[in-house]
C-alpha positions as CSV (number, residue, x, y, z in Angstrom):
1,X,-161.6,88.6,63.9
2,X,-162.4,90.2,60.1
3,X,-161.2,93.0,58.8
4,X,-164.4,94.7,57.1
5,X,-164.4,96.1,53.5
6,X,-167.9,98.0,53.7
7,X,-170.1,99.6,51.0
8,X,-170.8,103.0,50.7
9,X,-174.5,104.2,49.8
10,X,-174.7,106.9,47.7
11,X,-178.0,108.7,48.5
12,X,-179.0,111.9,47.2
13,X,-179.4,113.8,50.4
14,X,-175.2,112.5,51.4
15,X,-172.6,114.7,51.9
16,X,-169.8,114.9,49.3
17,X,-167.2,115.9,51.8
18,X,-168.0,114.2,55.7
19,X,-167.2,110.2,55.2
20,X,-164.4,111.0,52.9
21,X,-162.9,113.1,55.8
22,X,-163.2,110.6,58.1
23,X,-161.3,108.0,56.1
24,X,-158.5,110.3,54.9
25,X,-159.7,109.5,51.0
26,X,-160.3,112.1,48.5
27,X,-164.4,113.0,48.0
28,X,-165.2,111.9,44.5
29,X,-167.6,114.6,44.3
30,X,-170.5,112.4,44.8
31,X,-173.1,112.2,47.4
32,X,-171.5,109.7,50.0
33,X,-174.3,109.3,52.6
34,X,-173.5,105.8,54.4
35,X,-171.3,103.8,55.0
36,X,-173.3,99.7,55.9
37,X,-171.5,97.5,58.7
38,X,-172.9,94.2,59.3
39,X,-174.6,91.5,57.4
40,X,-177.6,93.5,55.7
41,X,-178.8,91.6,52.6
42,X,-178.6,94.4,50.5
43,X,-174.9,95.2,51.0
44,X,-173.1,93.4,53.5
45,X,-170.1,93.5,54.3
46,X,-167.1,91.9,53.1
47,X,-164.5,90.2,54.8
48,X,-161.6,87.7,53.5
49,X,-163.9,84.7,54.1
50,X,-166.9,86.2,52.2
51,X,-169.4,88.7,52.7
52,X,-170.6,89.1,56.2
53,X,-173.9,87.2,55.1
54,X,-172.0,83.9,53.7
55,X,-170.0,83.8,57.2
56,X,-172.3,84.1,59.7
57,X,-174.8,81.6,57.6
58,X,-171.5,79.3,57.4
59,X,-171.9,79.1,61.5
60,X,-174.2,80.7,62.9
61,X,-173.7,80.4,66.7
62,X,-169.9,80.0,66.2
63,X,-169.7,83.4,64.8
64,X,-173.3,84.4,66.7
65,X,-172.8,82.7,70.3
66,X,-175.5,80.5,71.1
67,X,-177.5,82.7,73.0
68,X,-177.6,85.3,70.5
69,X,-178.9,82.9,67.8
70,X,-181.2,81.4,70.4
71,X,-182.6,84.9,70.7
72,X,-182.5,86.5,67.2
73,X,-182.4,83.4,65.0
74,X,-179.5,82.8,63.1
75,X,-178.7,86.5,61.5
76,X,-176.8,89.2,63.3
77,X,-179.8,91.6,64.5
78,X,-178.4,94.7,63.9
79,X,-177.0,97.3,61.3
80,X,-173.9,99.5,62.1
81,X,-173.4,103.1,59.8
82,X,-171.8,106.2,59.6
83,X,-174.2,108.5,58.9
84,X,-173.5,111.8,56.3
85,X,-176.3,114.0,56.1
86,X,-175.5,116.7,53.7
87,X,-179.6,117.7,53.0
88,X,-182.6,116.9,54.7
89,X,-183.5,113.0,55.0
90,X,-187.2,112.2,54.5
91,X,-189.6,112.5,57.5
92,X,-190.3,109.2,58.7
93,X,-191.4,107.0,61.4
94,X,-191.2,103.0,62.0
95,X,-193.9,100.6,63.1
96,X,-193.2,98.4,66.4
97,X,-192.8,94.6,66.2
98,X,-196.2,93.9,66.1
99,X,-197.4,96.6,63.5
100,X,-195.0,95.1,61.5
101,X,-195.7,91.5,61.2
102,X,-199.1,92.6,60.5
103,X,-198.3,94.8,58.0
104,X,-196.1,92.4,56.2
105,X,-198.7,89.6,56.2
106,X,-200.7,92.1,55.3
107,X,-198.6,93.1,52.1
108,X,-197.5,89.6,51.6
109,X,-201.5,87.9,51.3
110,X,-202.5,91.2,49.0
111,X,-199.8,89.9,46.3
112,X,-197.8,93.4,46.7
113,X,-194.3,92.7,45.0
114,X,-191.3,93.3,47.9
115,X,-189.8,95.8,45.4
116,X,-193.2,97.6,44.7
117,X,-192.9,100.8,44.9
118,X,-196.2,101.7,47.1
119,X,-195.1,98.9,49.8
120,X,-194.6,99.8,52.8
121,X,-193.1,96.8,54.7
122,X,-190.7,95.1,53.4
123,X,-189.9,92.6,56.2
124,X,-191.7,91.3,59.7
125,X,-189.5,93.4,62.1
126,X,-189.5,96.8,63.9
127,X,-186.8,99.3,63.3
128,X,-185.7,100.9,66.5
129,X,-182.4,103.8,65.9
130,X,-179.3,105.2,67.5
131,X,-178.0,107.8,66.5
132,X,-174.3,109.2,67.6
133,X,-173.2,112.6,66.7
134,X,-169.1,112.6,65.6
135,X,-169.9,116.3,64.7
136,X,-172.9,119.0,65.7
137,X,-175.4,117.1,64.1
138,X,-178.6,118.9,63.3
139,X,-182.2,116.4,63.4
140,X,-186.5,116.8,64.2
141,X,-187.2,114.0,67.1
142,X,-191.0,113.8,67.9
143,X,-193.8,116.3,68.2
144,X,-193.7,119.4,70.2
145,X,-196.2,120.9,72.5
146,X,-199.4,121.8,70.6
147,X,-199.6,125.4,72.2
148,X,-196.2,125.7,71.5
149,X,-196.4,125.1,67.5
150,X,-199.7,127.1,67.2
151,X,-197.6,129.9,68.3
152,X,-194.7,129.0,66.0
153,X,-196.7,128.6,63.0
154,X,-198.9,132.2,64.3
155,X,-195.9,133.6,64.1
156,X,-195.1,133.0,60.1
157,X,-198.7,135.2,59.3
158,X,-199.5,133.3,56.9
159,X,-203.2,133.5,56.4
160,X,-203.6,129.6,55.2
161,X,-201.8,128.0,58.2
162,X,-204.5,129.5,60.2
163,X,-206.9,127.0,60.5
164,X,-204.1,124.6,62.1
165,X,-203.2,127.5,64.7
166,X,-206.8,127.1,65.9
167,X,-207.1,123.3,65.7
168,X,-204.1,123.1,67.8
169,X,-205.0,125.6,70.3
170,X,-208.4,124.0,70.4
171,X,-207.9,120.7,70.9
172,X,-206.5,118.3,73.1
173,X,-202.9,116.9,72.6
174,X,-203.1,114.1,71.0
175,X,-206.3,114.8,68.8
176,X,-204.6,118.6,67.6
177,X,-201.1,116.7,66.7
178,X,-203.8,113.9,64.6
179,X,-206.0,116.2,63.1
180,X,-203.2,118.5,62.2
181,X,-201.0,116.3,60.0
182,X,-204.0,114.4,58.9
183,X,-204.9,117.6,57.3
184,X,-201.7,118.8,56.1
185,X,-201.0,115.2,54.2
186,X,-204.2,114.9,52.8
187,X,-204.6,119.1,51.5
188,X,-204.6,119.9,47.9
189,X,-201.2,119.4,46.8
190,X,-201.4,122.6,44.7
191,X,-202.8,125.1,47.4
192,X,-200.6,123.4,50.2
193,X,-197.5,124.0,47.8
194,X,-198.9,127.5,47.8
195,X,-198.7,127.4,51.7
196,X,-195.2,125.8,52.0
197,X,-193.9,128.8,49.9
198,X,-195.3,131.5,51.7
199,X,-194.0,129.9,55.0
200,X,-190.6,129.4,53.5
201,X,-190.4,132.8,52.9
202,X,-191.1,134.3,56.7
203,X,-188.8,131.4,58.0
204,X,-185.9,132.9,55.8
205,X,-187.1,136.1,56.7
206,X,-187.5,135.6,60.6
207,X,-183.9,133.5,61.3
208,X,-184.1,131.8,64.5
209,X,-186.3,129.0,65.4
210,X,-187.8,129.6,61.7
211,X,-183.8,129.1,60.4
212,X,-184.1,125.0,59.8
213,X,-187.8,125.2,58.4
214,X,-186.4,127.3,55.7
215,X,-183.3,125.0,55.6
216,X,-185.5,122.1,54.8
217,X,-188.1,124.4,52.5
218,X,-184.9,125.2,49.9
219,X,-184.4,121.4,49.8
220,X,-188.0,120.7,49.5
221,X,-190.0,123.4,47.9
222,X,-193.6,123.1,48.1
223,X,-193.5,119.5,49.7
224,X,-196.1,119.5,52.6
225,X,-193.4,117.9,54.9
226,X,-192.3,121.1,55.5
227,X,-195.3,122.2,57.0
228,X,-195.4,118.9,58.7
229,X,-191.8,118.8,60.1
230,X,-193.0,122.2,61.8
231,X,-194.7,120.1,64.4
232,X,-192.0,118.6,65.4
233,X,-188.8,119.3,67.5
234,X,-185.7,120.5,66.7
235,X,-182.4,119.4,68.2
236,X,-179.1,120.0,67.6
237,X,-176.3,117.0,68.9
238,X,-173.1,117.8,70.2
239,X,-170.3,115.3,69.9
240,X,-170.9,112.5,71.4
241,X,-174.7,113.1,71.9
242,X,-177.0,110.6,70.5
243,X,-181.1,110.1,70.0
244,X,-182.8,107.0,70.6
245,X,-186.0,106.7,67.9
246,X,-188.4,104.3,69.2
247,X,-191.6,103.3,67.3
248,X,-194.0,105.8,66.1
249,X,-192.2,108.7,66.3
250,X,-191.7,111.1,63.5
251,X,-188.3,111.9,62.8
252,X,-185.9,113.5,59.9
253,X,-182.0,113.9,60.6
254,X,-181.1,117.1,59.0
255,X,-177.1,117.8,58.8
256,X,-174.2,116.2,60.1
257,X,-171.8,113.2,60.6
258,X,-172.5,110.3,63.3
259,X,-172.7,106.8,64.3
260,X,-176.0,104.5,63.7
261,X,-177.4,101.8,64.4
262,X,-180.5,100.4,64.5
263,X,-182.4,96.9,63.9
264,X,-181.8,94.5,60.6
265,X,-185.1,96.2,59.0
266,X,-186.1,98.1,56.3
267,X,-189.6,99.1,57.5
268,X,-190.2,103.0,57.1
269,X,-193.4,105.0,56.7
270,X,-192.7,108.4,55.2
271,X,-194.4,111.6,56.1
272,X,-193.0,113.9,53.4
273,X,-189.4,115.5,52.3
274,X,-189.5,112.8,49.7
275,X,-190.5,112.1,46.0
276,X,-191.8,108.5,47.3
277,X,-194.9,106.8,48.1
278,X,-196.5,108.3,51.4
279,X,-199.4,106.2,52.8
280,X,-201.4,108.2,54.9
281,X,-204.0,106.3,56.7
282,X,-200.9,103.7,57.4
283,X,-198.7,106.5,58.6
284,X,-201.8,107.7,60.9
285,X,-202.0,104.3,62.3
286,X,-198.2,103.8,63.2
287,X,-197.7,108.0,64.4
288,X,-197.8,107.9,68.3
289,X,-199.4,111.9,68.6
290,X,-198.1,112.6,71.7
291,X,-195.5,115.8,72.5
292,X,-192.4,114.5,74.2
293,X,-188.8,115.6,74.6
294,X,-186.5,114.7,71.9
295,X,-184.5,112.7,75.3
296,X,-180.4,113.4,74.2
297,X,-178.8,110.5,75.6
298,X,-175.5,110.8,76.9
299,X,-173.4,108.0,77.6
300,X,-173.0,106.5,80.8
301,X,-169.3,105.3,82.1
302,X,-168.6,102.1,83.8
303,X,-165.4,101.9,85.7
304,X,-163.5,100.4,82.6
305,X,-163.9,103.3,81.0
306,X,-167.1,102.2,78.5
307,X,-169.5,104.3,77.8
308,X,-172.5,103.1,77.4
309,X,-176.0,104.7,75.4
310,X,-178.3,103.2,77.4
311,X,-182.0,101.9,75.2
312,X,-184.6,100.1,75.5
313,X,-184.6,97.3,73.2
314,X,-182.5,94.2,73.1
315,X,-181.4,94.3,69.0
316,X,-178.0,96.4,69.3
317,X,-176.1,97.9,72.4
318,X,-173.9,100.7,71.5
319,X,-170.8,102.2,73.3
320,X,-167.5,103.8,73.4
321,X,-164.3,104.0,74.3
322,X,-161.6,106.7,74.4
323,X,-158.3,104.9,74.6
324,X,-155.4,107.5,75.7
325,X,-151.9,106.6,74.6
326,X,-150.8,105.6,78.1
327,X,-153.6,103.1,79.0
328,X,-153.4,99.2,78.7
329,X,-155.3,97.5,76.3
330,X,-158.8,96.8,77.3
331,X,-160.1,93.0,77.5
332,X,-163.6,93.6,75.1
333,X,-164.4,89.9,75.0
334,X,-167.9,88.9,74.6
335,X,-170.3,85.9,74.4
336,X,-172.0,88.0,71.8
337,X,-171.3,89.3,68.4
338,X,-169.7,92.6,68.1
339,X,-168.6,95.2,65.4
340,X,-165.9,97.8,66.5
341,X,-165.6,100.7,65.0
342,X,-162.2,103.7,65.3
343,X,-163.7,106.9,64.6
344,X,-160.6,108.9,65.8
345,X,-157.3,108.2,66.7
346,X,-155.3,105.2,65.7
347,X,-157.4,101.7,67.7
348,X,-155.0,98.8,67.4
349,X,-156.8,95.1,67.8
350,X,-155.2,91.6,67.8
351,X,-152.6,92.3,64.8
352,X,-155.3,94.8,63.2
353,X,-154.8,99.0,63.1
354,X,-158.2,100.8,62.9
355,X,-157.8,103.6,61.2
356,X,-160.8,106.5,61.3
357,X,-163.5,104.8,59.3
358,X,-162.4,101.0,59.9
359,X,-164.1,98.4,61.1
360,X,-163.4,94.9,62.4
361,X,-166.5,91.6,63.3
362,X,-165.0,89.7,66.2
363,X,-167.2,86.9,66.9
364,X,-168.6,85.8,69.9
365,X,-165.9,84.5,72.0
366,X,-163.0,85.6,70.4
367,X,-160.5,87.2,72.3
368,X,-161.1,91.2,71.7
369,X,-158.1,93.4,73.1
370,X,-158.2,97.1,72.3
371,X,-155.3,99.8,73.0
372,X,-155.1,103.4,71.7
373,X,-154.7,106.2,71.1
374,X,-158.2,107.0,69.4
375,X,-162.1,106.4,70.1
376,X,-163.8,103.0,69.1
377,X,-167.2,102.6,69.0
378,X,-168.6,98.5,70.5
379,X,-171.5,97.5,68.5
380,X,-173.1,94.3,70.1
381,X,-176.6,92.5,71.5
382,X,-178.3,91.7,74.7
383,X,-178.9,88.2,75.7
């Protein structure tokens, strides 16, 4: 197995403090937002054979398994990060499998440049998400009830948002929640600024539910996200909680520290909290408008003591273990790929020590034992 040396991202929206807690390390008074495990073009990991990339591309099913490659092709399907949300991400939402390879060859015969900044998808797959909270960790997940955000925004008496109380109080489900952010995207960017500020100013003023509007309205002032984000839910993880974000539903994470994981993709359609391009009429065409429950996950335990968080898709299969001191060390050999991650604790494997923050690829195959004390998180596939 490799040791990983991974690449921290540092977005604007990271926190200075989280990830460098985790790892023991001084902050460096930066944004430190994520931290990439796995074999993503754009920073892969590195190992002391190579980057990630130049390994697995070396052997594919030696360090794949061959029923992984037979079912991904020859790349490892998935992306492993510690998340650090110190601000606000971007409202967003990601096209299913077929959305995408449309949209791509789409993008591709139109001559629009990968890097461009107005395209929207940069590769042929969907982008299904995990995510794991390590600490309370603060996110929007999918729309609420109609009645139930007429009455929100009613409450903020603010003469403008009117017109959007009665629409969704008028209409059915999914035509309100369409009709709605239609017309909040496409409004007059200077009367809607306008709107967002009164708003922001009864959600600071009212506390409550109104308490992460006006969170995200500091960090955004005047962007018509706000208003936006104010259809959706809120939800707050506990430790150990996690979200699974399908296609098509609108989503921001807001504050906090956790595990993700998602698909090898880097197909998003943004919605607002963001300086970059937003394509409506794409965006309309990905959004599923339908109210559902956010759905916290919480792990189920086998009778070895993983537990798993339990999705649909086939991409990535995520999991933990909490090792106590006394326990023997637990067989994790697979036919599959795998990245484990200590996120507490001291995780000894082979002659390796994971320290909070560390990571080790075992490949498929290769004999995985795993002893505590501490918490590791399994990243792998289903074949």
């Amino acid at each position: 197995m490799d040791r990983l040396d991974n690449t921290i991202r540092p977005y604007a929206w990271g926190s200075t403090t989280a990830i460098a807690a985790l790892l023991g390390t001084e902050p460096t008074g930066e944004p430190q937002a994520e931290m990439w495990m796995g074999a993503h073009p754009g920073a892969p990991s590195r190992t002391g054979r190579g980057t990630l990339v130049e390994v697995i591309d070396a052997d594919p099913q030696g360090e794949l398994g061959a029923a992984a490659v037979a079912r991904f092709g020859p790349r490892l399907p998935f992306l492993l990060k510690i998340l650090a949300a110190g601000a606000p991400l971007s409202l967003q939402v990601h096209p299913n499998l077929a959305q995408a390879k449309e949209g791509y060859a789409d993008e591709e015969n139109r001559g629009i440049l990968i890097d461009a900044g107005h395209r929207n998808y940069k590769d042929a797959n969907h982008k299904p998400e995990l995510i794991c909270a390590l600490t309370e960790f603060d996110g929007l997940c999918g729309f609420r009830d109609p009645s139930q955000t007429a009455d929100l925004l009613a409450g903020l008496e603010v003469d403008s948002l009117k017109p959007y109380v009665d629409l969704l109080r008028a209409h059915p489900e999914e035509a309100a929640l369409r009709e709605v952010l239609t017309a909040v995207l496409s409004a007059d960017r200077a009367d809607m600024a306008r709107t967002v500020t009164e708003a922001a100013t009864a959600c600071a003023r009212l506390g409550g539910d109104y308490a992460p509007y006006a969170d995200i309205a500091r960090h955004y002032p005047g962007d018509p996200g706000v208003i936006a984000a104010m259809l959706l839910n809120h939800v707050r993880l506990q430790p150990g909680e996690a979200l699974f974000l399908g296609a098509g539903i609108p989503h921001a994470y807001l504050n906090g520290l956790g595990v993700e994981i998602m698909a090898n993709s880097d197909n998003v359609l943004r919605c607002g909290l963001t300086p970059k391009h937003v394509d409506v009429l794409e965006l309309l065409r990905v959004v599923r408008f339908e109210a559902s429950d956010p759905g916290v996950l919480r792990p189920e335990a086998s009778a070895d003591g993983e537990e798993v968080y339990e999705t649909p898709i086939d991409e990535f299969r995520l999991s933990r273990y909490v090792l106590p001191e006394s326990a023997p060390a637990r067989d994790l050999t697979l036919p599959t790929p795998q990245i484990l991650l200590c996120t507490a604790g001291s995780v000894r494997t082979g002659d390796i020590e994971l320290a909070p923050g560390r990571s080790v690829f075992v490949p498929a195959d290769e004999k995985a034992e795993v002893s505590g004390p501490g918490t590791v998180f399994r990243a792998t596939v289903v074949v």
